[in-house]
C-alpha positions in Angstrom: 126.8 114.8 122.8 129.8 113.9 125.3 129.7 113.1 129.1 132.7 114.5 130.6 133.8 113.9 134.1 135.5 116.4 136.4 137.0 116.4 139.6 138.8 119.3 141.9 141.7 119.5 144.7 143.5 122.7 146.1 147.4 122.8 145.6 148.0 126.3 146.8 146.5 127.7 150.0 145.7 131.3 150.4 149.0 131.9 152.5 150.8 130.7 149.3 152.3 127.9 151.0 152.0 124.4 148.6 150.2 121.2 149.6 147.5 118.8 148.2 144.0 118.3 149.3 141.7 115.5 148.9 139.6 115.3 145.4 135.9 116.4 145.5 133.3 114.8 144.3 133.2 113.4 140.3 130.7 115.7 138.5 130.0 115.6 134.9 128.8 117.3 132.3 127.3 116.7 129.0 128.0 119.0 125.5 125.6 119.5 123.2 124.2 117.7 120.4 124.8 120.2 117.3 124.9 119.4 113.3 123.6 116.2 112.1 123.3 114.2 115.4 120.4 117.1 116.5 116.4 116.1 116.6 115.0 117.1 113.6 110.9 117.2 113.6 109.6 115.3 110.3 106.2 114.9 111.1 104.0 117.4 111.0 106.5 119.5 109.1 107.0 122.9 110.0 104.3 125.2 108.6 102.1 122.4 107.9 98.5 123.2 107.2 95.3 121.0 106.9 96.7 118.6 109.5 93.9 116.5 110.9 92.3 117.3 114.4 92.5 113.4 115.5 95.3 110.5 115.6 97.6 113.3 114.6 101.5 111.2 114.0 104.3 113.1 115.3 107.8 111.9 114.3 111.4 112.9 114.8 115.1 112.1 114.6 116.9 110.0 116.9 119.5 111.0 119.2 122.6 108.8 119.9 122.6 108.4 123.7 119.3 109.7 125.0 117.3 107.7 126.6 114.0 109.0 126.8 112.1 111.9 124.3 109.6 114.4 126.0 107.2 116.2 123.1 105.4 119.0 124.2 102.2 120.6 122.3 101.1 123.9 122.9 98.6 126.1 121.5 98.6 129.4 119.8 99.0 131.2 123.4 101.6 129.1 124.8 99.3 126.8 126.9 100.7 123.1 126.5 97.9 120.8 125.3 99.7 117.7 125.3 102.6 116.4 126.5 104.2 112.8 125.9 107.4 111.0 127.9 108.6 107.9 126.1 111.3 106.3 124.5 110.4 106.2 120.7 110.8 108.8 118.4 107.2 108.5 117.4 103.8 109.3 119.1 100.4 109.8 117.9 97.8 111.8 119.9 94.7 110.5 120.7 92.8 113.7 121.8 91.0 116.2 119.2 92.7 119.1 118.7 90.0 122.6 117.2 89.4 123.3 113.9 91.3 126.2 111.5 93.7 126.4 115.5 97.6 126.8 115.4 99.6 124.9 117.2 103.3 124.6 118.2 105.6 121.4 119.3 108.8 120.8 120.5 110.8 117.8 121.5 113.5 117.1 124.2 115.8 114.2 124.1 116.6 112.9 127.4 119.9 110.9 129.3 120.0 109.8 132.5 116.9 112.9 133.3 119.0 115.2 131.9 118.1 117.1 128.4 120.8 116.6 126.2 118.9 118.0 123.1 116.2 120.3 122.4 114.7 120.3 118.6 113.6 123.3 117.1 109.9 124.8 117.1 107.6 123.7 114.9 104.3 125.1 113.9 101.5 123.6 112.4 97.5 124.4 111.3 94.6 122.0 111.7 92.2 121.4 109.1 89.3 123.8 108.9 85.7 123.3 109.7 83.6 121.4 106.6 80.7 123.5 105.6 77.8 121.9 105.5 76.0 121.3 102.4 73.1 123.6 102.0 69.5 122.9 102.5 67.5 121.7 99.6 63.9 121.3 100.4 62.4 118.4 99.0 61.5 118.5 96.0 57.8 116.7 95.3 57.0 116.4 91.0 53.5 115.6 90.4 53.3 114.2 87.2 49.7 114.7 85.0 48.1 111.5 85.0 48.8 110.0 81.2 45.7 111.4 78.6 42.3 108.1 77.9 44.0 106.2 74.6 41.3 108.1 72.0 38.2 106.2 70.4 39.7 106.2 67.6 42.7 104.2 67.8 40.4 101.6 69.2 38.2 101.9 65.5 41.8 101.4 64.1 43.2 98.8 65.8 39.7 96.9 65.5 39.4 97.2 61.2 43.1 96.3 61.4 42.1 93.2 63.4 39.6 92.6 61.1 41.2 93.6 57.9 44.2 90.2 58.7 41.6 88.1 59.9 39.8 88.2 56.5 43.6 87.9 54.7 43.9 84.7 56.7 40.8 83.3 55.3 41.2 84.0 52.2 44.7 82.5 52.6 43.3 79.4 53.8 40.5 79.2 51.1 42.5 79.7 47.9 45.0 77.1 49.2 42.4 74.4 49.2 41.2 74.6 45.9 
């Protein structure tokens, strides 16, 4: 990731004889970013699977000296779905992205418009469809209405009634004398 400069001048003409011309032009070049100074994609990782269709966060390294990151998405057949210019080495789509659908990125860091870098290719898998739960019909109990109280419960209950209202009496009388 250097910028060199480079400049040119004949000394020999092609009679032989020896003289100097003017310089050309400065042009420059830039070398590679290789080893630990590369982009390296962290988010989605490569091979990632169940990755959500929406607000997807796409993160890399930095580069020292670019000034500018391009990310391109593509789908399984090559077509580029997204594509993001910026200067941050983050980005989130916005847009929804299929269900159970592969899909590729790349990113290219950027120096005065020229790509000085150009990250591996990473592959990723969306989330697949949710099934939907199954149908239940509704469901409609009909309880039996609740059985008459028998007669004789009522007989019962009234001799009881009976029975501790005479015990109360009797109470009351045997106290007084």
């Amino acid at each position: 990731n250097t910028e060199y400069f480079w400049r040119v001048r004949a000394r020999f003409a092609e009679s032989g004889e020896a003289y100097r011309s003017q310089w050309s032009d400065v042009w420059s070049f830039r070398t590679a970013v290789a080893g630990p100074g590369a982009i390296r994609l962290r988010s989605p990782s490569d091979g990632a699977t169940n990755v959500p269709r929406e607000n997807i966060v796409f993160t890399w390294t930095r580069v020292s000296g670019a000034d500018q990151y391009e990310m391109v998405l593509s789908d399984s057949t090559g077509a580029e779905v997204a594509s993001v210019s910026q200067p941050g080495t983050s980005s989130v789509l916005t847009q929804t992205l299929g269900y159970d659908s592969a899909y590729t990125w790349q990113v290219s860091a950027i120096a005065n418009g020229s790509v000085i870098n150009q990250s591996a290719v990473a592959t990723f898998r969306t989330t697949a469809q949710p099934t939907p739960p199954p149908d239940v019909p509704d469901t409609i109990i009909e309880f039996p209405a609740p059985a008459p109280t028998p007669s004789w419960v009522w007989v019962v209950i009234a001799l009881a009634a009976i029975l501790i209202i005479v015990v109360i009496v009797l109470i009351f009388r045997t106290r007084r004398a």
